[in-house]
C-alpha positions in Angstrom: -9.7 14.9 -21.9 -11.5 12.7 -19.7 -11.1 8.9 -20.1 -13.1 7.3 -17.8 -14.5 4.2 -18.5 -18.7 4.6 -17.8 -19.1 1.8 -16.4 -16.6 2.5 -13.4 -19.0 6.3 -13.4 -21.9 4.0 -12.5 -20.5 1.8 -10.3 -19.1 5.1 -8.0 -22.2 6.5 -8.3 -24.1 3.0 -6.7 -21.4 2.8 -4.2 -21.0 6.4 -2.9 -23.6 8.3 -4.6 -23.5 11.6 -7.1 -21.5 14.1 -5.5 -18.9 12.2 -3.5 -18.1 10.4 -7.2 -17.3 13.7 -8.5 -14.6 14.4 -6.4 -13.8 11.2 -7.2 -13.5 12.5 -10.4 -11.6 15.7 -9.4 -9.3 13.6 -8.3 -8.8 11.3 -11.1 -7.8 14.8 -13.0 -5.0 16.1 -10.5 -1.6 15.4 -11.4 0.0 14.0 -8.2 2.7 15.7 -6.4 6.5 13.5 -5.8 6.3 12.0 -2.6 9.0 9.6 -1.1 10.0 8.4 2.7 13.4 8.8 4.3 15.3 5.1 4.7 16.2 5.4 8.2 18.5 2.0 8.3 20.9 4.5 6.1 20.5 8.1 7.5 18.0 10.9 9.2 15.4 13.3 8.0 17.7 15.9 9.5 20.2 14.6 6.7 17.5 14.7 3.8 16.0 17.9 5.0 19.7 19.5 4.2 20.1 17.7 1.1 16.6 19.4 0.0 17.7 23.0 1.2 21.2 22.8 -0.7 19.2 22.1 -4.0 16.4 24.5 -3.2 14.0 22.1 -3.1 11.1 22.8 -1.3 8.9 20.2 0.4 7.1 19.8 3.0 6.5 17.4 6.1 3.9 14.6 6.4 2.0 14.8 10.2 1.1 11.3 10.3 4.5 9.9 9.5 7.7 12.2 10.0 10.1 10.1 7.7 7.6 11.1 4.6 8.3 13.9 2.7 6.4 16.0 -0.3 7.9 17.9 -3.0 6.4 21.3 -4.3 8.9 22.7 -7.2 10.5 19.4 -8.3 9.8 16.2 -10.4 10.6 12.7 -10.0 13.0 12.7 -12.2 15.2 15.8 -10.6 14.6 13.9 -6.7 16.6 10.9 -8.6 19.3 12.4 -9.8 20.4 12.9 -6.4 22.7 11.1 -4.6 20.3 10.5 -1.0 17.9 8.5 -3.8 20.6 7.2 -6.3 22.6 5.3 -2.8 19.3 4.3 -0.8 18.7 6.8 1.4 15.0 7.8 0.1 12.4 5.5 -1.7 10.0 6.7 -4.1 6.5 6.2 -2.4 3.0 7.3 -2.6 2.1 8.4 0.3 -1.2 6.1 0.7 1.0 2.7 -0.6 2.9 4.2 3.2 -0.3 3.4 5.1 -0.4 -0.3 5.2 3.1 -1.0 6.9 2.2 2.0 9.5 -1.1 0.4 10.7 0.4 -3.2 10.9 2.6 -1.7 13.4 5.4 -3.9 12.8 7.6 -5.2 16.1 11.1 -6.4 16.4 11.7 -10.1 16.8 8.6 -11.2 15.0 7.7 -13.2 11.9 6.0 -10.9 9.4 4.9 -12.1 5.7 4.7 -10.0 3.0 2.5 -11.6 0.6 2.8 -9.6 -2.7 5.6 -7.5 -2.4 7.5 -6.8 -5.4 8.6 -3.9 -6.4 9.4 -3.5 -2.6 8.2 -0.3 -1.1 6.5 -1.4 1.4 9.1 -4.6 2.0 11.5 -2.2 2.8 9.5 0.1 4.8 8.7 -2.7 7.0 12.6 -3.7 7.6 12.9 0.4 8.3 10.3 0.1 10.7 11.6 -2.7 12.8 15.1 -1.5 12.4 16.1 -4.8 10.6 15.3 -6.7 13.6 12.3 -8.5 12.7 12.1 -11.5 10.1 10.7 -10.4 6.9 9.6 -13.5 4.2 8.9 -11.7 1.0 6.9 -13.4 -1.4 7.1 -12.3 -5.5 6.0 -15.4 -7.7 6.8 -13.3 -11.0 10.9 -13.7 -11.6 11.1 -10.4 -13.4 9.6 -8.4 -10.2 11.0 -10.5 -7.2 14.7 -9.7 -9.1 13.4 -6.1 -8.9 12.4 -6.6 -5.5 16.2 -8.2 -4.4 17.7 -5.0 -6.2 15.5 -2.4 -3.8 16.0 -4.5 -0.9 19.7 -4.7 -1.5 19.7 -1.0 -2.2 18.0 0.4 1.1 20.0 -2.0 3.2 17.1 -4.3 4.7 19.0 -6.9 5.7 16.4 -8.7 7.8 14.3 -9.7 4.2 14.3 -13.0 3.1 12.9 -13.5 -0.5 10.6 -16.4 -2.1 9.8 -16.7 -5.4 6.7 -18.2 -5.0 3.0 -17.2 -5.1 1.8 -17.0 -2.0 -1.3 -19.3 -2.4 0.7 -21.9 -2.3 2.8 -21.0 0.5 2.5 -23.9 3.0 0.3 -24.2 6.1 2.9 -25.2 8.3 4.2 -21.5 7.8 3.3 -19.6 10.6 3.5 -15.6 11.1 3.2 -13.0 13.9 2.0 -10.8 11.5 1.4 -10.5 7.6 1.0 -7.6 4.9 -1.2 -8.4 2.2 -1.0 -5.8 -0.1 -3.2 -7.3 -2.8 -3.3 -7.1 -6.6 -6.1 -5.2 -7.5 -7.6 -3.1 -10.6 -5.9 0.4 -9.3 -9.7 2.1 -9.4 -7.9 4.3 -6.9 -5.1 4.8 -9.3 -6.5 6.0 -12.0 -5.4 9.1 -14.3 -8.5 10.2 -15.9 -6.3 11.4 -19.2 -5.0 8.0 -20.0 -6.0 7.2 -23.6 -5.2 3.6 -22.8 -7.5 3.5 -19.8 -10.5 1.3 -21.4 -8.1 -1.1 -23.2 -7.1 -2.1 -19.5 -9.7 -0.9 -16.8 -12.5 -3.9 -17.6 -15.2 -5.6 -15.5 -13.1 -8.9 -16.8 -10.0 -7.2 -14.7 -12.5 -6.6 -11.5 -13.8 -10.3 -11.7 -9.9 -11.7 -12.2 -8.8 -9.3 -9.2 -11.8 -10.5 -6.7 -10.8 -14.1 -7.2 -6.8 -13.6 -6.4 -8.4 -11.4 -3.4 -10.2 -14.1 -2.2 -7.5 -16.7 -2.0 -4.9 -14.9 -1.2 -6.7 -13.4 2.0 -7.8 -17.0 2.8 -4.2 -18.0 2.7 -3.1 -14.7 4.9 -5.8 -16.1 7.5 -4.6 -19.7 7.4 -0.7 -18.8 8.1 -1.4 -15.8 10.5 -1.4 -17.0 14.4 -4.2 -17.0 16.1 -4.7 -14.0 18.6 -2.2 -12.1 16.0 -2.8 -9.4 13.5 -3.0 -8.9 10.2 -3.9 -5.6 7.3 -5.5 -6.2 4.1 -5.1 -3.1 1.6 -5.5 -2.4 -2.2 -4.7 1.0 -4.3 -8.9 0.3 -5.3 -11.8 2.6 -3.9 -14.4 -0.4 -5.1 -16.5 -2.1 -2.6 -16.5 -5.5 -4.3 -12.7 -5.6 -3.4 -12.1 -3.9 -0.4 -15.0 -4.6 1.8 -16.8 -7.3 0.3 -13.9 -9.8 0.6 -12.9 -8.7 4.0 -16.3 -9.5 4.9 -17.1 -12.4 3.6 -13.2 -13.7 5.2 -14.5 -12.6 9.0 -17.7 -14.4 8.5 -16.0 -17.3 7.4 -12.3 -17.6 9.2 -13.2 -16.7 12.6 -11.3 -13.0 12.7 -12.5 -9.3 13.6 -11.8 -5.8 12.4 -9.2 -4.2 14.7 -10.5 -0.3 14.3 -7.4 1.7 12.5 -5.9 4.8 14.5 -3.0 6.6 14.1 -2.0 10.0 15.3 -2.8 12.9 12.7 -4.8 10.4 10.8 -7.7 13.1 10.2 -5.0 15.0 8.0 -6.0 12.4 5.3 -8.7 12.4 3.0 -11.2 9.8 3.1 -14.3 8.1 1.7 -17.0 6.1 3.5 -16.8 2.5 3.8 -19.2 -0.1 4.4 -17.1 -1.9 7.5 -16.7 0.6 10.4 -12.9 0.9 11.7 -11.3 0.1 8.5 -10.0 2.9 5.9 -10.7 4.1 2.7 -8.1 7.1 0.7 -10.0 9.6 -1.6 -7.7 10.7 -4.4 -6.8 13.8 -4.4 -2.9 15.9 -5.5 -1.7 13.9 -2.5 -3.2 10.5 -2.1 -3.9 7.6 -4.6 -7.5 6.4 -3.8 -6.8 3.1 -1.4 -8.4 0.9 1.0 -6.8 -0.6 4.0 -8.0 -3.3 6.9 -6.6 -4.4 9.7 -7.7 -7.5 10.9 -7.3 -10.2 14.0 -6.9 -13.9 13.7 -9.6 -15.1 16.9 -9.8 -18.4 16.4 -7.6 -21.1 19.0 
């Protein structure tokens, strides 16, 4: 049974036109396969790749990023119940939500905020990427999810996050960062399971508008605390102009910034839809991906 709301039909079809919406579709009607990415601050892919063989487990290796793994004869639920997950030494990812910390290329020694980071996925990939030797402010403003977020951080071991519970917005401008992950709320059009009954209750124009507005300020905020000359990446788990492109925009015309053009090795292994900003990235959903958008972007002004 297909759920889709119409109006979100139409608004696919405006954006990318008849037959690239119904793959769209397609996709929205695949059941996606368990992904997760090795924690290397705990062990090596070597390690989980034994792990997997001893349970008959089959998977398979991501090209674009070697830590990542996908699952072919197992659930979620049976990759849990194994010790590597239950102690740390995997996190449960997507493999798009991977993308963001990848292209922001994270260094050691730097500054980097993570604006909206609960449950912590991408928090911790950062500290894994940096080898716990940058300095990672986490932001959560929702108690619930930033105590969620100090539970994963504690359990992978990334020692180099600090937490705030506090909504980013109001983050003050004497804050200054080398870098900074905005990972921004969004209505999860890229998400979406095209069997969920509940879809229409949630997925609303009224959600789209409410989403726009947080994009807005929180990008405006990213802009105000990155350093000039430094660089930032916008993403969102939505496939909708109006929140992807439009506000990264309408920022570069007004904060003085650019588009860095992503690239990453193997990068063509991923499947992607058009975008209306050359150099930045858009996911198709498909068994593999959730549908998601991601921007990286330079701070130019002195």
């Amino acid at each position: 049974m297909n759920y889709i709301p119409e109006f979100l039909i139409k608004k696919l079809e405006e954006q990318y036109g008849k037959s690239p919406t119904n793959e769209i579709l397609d996709g929205y009607n695949k059941k996606r396969k368990t992904t997760f990415r090795v924690n290397m601050l705990k062990t090596s892919t070597e390690d989980v790749e034994k792990v997997l063989s001893e349970n008959k487990i089959e998977y398979e290796k991501v090209k674009w990023y070697e830590d990542a793994f996908i699952i072919n004869n197992a659930q979620e639920t049976e990759i849990q119940n194994l010790e590597i997950y239950q102690n740390g030494a995997i996190y449960m990812q997507s493999l798009s939500s991977m993308l963001p910390p990848i292209i922001l290329n994270p260094k050691e020694g730097t500054d980097i905020l993570d604006m909206a980071s609960a449950p912590g996925g991408k928090t911790t990939q950062l500290a894994t990427l940096t080898n716990n030797k940058a300095h990672i402010t986490a932001c959560e403003m929702n108690k619930i999810r930033a105590e969620k977020l100090k539970y994963n951080i504690e359990k992978q071991g990334a020692t180099s996050v600090y937490v705030m519970e506090v909504d980013s917005r109001r983050l003050n401008d004497y804050f200054l960062f080398d870098q900074v992950l905005l990972d921004s709320p969004c209505s999860g059009s890229g998400t979406i399971m095209a069997e969920d009954i509940n879809l229409e209750k949630y997925f609303t124009e009224k959600l789209i508008n409410k989403c726009k507005k947080t994009q807005r300020e929180l990008l405006a905020k990213a802009i105000k605390v990155l350093k000039p000359g430094k660089e930032m990446v916008y993403s969102t788990c939505s496939i909708l102009a109006e929140e992807n492109e439009e506000i990264v925009g309408q920022a570069i015309e007004r904060y003085g910034c650019e588009i860095v053009p992503i690239y990453f090795e193997k990068m063509e292994e991923i499947p992607t839809l058009p975008t209306k900003i050359e150099g930045t990235l858009c996911v198709a959903p498909n068994e593999l991906y959730e549908g998601f958008f991601v921007a990286k972007i330079k701070k130019i002004n002195l």
